[in-house]
N, CA, C and O atoms as a MOPAC input file, in Angstrom:
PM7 MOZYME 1SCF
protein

 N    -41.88100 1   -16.24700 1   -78.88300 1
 C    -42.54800 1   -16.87300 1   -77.74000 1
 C    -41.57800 1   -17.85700 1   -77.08300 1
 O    -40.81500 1   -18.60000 1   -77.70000 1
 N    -41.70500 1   -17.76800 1   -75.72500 1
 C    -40.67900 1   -18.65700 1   -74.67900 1
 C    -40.51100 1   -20.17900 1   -75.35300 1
 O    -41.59200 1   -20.62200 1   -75.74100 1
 N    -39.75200 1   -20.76800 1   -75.49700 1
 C    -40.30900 1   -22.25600 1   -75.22200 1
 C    -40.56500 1   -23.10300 1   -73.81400 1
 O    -39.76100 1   -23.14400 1   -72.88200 1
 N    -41.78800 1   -23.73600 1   -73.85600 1
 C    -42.18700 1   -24.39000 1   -72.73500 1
 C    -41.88400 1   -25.24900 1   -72.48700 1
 O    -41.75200 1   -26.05300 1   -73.41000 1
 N    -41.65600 1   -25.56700 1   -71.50300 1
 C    -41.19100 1   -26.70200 1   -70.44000 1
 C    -41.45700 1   -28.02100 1   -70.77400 1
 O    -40.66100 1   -28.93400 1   -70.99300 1
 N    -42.79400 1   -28.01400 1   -70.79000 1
 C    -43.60700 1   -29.25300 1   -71.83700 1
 C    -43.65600 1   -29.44200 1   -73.29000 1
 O    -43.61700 1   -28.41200 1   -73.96500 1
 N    -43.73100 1   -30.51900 1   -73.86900 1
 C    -44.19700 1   -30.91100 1   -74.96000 1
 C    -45.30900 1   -31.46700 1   -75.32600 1
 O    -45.70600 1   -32.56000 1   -74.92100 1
 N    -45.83000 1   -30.80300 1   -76.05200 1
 C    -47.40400 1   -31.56600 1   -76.27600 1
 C    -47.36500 1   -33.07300 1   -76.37400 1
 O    -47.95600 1   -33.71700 1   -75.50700 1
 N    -46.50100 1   -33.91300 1   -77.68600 1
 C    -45.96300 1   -34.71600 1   -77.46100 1
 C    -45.64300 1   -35.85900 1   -76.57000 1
 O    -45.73000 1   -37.07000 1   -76.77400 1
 N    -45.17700 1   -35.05300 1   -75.33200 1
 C    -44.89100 1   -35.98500 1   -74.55100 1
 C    -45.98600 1   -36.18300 1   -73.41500 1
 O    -45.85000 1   -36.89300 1   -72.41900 1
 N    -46.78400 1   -35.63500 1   -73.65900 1
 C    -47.73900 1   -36.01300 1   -72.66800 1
 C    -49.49000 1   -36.27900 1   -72.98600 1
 O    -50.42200 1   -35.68800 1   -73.53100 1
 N    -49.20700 1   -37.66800 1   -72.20000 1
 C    -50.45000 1   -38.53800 1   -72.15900 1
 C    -51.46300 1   -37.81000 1   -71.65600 1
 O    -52.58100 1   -38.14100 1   -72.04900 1
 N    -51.39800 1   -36.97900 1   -70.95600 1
 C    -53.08800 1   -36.84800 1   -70.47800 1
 C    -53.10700 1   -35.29800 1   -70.06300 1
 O    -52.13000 1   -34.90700 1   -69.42400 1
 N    -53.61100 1   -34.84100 1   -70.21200 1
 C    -53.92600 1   -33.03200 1   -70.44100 1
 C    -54.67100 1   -33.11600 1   -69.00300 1
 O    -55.56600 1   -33.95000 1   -68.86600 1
 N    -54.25500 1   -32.12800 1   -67.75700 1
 C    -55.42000 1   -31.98400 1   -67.13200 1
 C    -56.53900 1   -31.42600 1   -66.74300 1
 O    -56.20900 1   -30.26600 1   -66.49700 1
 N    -57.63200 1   -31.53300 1   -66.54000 1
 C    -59.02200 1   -30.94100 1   -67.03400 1
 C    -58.69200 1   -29.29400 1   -66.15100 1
 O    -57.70300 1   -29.01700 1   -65.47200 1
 N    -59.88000 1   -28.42500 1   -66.45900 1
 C    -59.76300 1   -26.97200 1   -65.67800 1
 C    -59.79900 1   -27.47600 1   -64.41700 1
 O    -58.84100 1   -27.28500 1   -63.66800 1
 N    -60.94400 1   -28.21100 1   -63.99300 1
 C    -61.12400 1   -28.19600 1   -62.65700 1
 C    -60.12700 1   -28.83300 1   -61.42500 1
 O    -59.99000 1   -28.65000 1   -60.21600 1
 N    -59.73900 1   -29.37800 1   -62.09400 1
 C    -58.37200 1   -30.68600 1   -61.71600 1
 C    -56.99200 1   -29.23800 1   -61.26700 1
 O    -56.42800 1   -29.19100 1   -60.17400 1
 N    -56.79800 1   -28.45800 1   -62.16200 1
 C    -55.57600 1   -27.46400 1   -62.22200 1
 C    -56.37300 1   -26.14700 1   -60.94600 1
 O    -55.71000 1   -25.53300 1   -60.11100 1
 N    -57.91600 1   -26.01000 1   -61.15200 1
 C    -57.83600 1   -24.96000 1   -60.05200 1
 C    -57.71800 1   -25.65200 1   -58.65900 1
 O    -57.57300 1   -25.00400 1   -57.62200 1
 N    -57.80900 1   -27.38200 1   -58.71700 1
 C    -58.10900 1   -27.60600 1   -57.33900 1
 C    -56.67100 1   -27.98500 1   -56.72600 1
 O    -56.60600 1   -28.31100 1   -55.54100 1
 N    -55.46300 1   -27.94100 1   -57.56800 1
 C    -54.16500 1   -27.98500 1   -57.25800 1
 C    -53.83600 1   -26.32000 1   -56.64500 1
 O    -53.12300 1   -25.96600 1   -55.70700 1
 N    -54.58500 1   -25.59700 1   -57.50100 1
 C    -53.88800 1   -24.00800 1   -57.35300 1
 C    -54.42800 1   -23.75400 1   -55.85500 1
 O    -53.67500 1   -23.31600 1   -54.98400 1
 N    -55.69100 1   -24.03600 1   -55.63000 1
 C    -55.89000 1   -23.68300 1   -54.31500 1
 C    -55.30600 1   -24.14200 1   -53.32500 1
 O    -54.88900 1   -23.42900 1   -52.41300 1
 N    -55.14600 1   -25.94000 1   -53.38000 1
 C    -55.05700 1   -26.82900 1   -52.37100 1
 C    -53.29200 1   -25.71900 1   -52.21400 1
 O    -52.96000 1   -25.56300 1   -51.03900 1
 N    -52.44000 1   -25.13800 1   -53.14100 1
 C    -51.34100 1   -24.46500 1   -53.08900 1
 C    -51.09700 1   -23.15100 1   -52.70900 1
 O    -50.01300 1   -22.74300 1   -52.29300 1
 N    -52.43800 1   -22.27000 1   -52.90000 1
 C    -52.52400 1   -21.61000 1   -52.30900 1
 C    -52.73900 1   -21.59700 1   -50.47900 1
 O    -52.31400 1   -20.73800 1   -49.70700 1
 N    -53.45200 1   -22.71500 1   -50.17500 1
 C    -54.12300 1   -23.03200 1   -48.93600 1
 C    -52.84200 1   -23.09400 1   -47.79400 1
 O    -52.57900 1   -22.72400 1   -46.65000 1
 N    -52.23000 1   -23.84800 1   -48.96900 1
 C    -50.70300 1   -24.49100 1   -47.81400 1
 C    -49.55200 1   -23.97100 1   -48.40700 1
 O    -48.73800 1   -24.70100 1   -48.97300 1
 N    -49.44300 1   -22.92200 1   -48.33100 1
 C    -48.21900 1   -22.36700 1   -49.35400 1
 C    -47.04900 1   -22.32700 1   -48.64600 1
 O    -46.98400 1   -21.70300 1   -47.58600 1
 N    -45.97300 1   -23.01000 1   -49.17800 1
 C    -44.84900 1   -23.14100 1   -48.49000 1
 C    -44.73500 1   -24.61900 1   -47.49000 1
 O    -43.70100 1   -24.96600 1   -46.91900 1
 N    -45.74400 1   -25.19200 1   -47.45300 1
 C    -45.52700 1   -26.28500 1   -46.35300 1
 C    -44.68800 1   -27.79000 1   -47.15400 1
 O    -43.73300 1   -28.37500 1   -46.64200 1
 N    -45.19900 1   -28.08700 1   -48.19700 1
 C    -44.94000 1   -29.24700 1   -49.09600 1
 C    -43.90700 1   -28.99500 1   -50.01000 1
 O    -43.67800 1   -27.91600 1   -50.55700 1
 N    -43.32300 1   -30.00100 1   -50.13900 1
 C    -42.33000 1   -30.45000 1   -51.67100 1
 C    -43.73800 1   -30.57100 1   -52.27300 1
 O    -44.89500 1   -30.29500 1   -51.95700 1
 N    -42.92600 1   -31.23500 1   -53.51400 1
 C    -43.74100 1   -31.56300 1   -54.60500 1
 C    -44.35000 1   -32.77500 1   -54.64900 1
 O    -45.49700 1   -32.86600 1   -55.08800 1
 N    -43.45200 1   -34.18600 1   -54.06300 1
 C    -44.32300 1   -35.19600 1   -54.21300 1
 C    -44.96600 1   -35.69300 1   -52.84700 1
 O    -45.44200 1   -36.81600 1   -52.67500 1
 N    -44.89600 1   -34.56400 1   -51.79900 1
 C    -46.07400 1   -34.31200 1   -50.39500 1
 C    -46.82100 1   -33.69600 1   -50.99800 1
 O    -47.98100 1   -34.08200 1   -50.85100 1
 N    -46.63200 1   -32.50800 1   -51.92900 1
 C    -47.36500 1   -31.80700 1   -52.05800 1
 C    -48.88600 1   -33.16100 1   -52.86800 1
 O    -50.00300 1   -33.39600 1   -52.40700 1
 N    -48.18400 1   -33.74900 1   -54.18300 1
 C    -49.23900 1   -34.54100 1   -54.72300 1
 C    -49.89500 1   -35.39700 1   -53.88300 1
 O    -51.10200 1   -35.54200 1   -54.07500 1
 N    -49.30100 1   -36.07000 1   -52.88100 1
 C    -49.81500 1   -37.34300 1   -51.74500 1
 C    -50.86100 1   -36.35100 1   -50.81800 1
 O    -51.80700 1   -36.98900 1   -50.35800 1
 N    -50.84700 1   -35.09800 1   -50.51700 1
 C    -51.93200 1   -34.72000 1   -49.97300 1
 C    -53.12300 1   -33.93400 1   -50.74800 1
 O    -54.20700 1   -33.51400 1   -50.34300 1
 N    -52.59800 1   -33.90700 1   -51.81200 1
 C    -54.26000 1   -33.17000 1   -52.64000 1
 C    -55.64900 1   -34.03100 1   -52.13300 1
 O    -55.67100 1   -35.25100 1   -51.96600 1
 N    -56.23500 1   -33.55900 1   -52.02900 1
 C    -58.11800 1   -33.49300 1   -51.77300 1
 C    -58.40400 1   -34.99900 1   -52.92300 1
 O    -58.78700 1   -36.08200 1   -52.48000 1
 N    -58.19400 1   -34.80700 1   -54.02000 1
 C    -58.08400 1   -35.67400 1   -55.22600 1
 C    -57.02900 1   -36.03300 1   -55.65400 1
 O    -56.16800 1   -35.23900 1   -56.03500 1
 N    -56.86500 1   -37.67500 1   -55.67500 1
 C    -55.74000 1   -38.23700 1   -56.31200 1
 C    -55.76900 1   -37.98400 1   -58.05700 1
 O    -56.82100 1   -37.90600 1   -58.69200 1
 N    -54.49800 1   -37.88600 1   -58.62100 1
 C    -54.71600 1   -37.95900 1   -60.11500 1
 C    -52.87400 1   -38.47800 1   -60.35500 1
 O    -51.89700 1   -38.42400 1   -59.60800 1
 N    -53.04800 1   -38.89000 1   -61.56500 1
 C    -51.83400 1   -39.24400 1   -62.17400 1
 C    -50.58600 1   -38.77000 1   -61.49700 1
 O    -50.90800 1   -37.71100 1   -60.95800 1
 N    -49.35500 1   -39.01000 1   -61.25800 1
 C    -48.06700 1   -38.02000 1   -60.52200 1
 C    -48.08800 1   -36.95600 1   -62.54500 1
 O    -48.13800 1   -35.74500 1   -62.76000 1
 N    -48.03300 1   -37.97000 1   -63.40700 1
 C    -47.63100 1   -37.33200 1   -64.64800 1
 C    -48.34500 1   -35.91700 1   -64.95600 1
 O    -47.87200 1   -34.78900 1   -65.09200 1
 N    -49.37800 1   -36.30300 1   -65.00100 1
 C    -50.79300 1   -35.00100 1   -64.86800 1
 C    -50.35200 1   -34.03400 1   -64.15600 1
 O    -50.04600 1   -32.98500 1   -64.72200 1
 N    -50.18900 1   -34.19600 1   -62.45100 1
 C    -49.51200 1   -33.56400 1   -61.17400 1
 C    -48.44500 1   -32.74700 1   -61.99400 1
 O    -48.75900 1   -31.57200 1   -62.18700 1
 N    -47.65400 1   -33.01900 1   -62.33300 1
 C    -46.26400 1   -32.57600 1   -63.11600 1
 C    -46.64500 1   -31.79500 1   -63.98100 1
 O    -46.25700 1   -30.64400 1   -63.77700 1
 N    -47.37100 1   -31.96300 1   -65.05200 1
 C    -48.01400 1   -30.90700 1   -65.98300 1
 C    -48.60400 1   -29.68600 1   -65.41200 1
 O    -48.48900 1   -28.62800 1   -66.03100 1
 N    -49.06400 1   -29.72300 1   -64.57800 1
 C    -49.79000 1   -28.91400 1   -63.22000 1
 C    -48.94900 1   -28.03500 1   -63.14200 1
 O    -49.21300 1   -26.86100 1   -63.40400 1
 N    -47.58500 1   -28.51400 1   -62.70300 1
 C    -46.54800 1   -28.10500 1   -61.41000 1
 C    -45.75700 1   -26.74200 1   -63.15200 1
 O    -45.48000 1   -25.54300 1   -63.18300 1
 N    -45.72100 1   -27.58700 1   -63.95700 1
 C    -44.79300 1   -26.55700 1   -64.81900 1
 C    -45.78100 1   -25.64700 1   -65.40100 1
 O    -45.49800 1   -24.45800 1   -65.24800 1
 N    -46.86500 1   -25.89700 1   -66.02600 1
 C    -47.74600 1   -24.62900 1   -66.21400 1
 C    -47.85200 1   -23.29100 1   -65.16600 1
 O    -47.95300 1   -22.10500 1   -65.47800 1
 N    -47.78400 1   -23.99100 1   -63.62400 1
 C    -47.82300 1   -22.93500 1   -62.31600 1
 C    -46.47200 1   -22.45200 1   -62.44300 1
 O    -46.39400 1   -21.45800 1   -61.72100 1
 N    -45.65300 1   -22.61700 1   -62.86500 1
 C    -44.00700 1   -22.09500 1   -62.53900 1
 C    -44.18600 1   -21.30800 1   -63.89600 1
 O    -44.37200 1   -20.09400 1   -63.98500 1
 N    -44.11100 1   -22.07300 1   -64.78100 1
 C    -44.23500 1   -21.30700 1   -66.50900 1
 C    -45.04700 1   -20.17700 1   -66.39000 1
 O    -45.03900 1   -19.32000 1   -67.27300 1
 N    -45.69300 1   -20.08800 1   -65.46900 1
 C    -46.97300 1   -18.42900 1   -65.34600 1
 C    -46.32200 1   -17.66200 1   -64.36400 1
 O    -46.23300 1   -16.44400 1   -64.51200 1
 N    -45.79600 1   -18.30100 1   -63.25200 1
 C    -45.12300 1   -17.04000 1   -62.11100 1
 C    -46.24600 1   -17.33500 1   -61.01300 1
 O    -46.49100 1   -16.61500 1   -60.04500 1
 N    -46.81500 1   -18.41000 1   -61.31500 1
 C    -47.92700 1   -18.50600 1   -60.14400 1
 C    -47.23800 1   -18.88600 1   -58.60500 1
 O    -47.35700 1   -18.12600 1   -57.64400 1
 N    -46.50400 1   -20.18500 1   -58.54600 1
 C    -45.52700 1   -20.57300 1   -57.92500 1
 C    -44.33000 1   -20.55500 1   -57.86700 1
 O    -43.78200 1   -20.46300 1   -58.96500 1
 N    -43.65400 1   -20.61000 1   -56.96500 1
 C    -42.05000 1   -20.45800 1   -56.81000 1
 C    -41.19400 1   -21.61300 1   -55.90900 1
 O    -41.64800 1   -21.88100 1   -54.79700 1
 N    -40.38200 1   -22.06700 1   -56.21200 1
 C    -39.83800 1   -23.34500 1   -55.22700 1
 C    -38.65400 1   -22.73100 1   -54.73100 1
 O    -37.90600 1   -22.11300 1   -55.48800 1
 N    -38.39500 1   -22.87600 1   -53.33100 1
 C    -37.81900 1   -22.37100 1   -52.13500 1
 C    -36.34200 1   -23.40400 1   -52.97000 1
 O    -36.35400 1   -24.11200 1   -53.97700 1
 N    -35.10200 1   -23.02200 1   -51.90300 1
 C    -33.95200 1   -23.97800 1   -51.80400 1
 C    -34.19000 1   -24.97100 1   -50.93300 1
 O    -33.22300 1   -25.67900 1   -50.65200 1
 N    -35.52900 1   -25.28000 1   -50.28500 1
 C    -35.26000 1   -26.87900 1   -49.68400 1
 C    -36.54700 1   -27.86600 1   -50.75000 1
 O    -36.87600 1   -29.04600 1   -50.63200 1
 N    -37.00900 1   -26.86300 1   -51.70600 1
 C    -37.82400 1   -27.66400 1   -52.74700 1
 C    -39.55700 1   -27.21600 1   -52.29400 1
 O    -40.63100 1   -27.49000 1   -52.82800 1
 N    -39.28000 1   -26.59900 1   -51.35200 1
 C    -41.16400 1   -26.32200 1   -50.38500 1
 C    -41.70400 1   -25.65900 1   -51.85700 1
 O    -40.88200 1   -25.20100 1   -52.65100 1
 N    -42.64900 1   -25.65500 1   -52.04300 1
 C    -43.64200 1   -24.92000 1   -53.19900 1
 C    -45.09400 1   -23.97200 1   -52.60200 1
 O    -46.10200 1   -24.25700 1   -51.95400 1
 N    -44.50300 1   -22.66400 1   -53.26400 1
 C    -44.75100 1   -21.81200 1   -52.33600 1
 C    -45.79200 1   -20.77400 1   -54.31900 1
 O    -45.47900 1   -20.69400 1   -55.50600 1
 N    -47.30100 1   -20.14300 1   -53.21600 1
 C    -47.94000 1   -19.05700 1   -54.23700 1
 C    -47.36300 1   -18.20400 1   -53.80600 1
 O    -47.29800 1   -18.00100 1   -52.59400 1
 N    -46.48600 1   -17.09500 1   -55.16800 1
 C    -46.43500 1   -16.57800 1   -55.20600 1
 C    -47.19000 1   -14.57200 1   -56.08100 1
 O    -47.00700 1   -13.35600 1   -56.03800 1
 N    -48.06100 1   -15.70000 1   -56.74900 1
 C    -49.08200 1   -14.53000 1   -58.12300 1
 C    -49.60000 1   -13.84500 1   -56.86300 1
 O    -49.80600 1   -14.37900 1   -55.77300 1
 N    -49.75900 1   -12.67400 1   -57.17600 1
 C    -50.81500 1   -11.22600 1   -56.54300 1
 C    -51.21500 1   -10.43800 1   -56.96900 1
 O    -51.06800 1    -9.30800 1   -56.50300 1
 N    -51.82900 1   -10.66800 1   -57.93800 1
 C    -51.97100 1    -9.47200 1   -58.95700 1
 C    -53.12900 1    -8.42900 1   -58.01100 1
 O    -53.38600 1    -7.40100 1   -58.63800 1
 N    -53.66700 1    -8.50000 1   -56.98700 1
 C    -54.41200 1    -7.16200 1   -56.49200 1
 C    -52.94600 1    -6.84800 1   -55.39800 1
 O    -53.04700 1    -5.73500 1   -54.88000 1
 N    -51.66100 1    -7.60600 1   -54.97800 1
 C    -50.83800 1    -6.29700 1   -54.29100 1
 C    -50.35400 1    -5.79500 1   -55.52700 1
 O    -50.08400 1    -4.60400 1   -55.36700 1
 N    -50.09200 1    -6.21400 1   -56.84200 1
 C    -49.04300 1    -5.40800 1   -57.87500 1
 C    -50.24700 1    -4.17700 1   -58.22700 1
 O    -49.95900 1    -2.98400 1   -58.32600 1
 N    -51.49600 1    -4.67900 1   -58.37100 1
 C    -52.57100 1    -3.21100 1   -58.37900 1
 C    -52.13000 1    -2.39600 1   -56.83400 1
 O    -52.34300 1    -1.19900 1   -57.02600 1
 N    -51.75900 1    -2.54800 1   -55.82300 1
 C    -51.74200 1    -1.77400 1   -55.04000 1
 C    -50.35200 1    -1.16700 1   -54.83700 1
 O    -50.34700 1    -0.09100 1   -54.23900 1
 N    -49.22000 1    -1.64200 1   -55.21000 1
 C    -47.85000 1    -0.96000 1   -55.50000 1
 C    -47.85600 1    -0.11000 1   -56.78600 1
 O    -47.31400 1     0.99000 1   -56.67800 1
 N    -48.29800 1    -0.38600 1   -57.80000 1
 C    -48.75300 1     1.08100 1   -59.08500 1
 C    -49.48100 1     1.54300 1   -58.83200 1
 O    -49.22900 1     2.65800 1   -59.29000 1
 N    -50.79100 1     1.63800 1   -58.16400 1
 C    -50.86500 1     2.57700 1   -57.75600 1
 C    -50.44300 1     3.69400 1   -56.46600 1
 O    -51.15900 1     4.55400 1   -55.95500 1
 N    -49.32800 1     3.41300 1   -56.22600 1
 C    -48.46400 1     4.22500 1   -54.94600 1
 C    -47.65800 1     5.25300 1   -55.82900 1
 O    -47.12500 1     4.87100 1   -56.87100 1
 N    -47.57900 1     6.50500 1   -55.42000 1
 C    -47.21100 1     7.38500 1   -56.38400 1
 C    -45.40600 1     7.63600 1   -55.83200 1
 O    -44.66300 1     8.27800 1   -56.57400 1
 N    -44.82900 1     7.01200 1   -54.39000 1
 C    -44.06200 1     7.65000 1   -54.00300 1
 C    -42.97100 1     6.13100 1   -54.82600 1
 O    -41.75200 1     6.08800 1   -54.65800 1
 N    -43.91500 1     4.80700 1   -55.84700 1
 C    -43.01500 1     3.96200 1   -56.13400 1
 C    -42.75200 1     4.17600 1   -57.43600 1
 O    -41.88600 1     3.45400 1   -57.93100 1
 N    -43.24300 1     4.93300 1   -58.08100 1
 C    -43.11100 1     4.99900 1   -59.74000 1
 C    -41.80200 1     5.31000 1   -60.02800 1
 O    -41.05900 1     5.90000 1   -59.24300 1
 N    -41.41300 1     4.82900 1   -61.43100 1
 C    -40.10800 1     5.44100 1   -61.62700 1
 C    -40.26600 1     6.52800 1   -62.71500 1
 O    -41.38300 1     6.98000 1   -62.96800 1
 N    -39.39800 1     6.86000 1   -63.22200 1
 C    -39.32400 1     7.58700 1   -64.31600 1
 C    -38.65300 1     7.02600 1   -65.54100 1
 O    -38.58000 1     7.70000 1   -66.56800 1

């Protein structure tokens, strides 16, 4: 298994489910517009920057998000287009 980014250890405060889907959306919503610490100054709900950060590497550690070369943080997960590229018969390999 990979090792993760985080350490249990090092971190004070775990953040709740609802707290992590309302980052994923507010990231989905604006994808590509924000860095990371615009991105935290405009969430819907303030929470810890530390918390924020725990957030930010779980979404990268999954493939959910991707950070551009000027730092913008951008969704990248699709799992209904990767259902719609396997099933295309002219993309399969052998």
């Amino acid at each position: 298994m990979p090792e993760l980014l985080f350490k249990q250890k090092e971190i004070l405060h775990y953040p709740q489910l609802d707290t992590v889907l309302m980052v994923e959306q507010f990231i989905y919503d604006h994808s590509g517009e924000f860095k990371k610490k615009a991105l935290w100054e405009n969430l819907p709900k303030q929470m810890m920057y530390q918390t924020f950060c725990v957030i930010i590497d779980y979404l990268l550690e999954s493939g959910k998000i991707a950070v551009d070369p000027e730092g913008k943080i951008a969704w990248v997960w699709d799992p209904e287009g990767v259902k719609r590229y396997l099933a295309r018969k002219d993309l399969s390999w052998n």
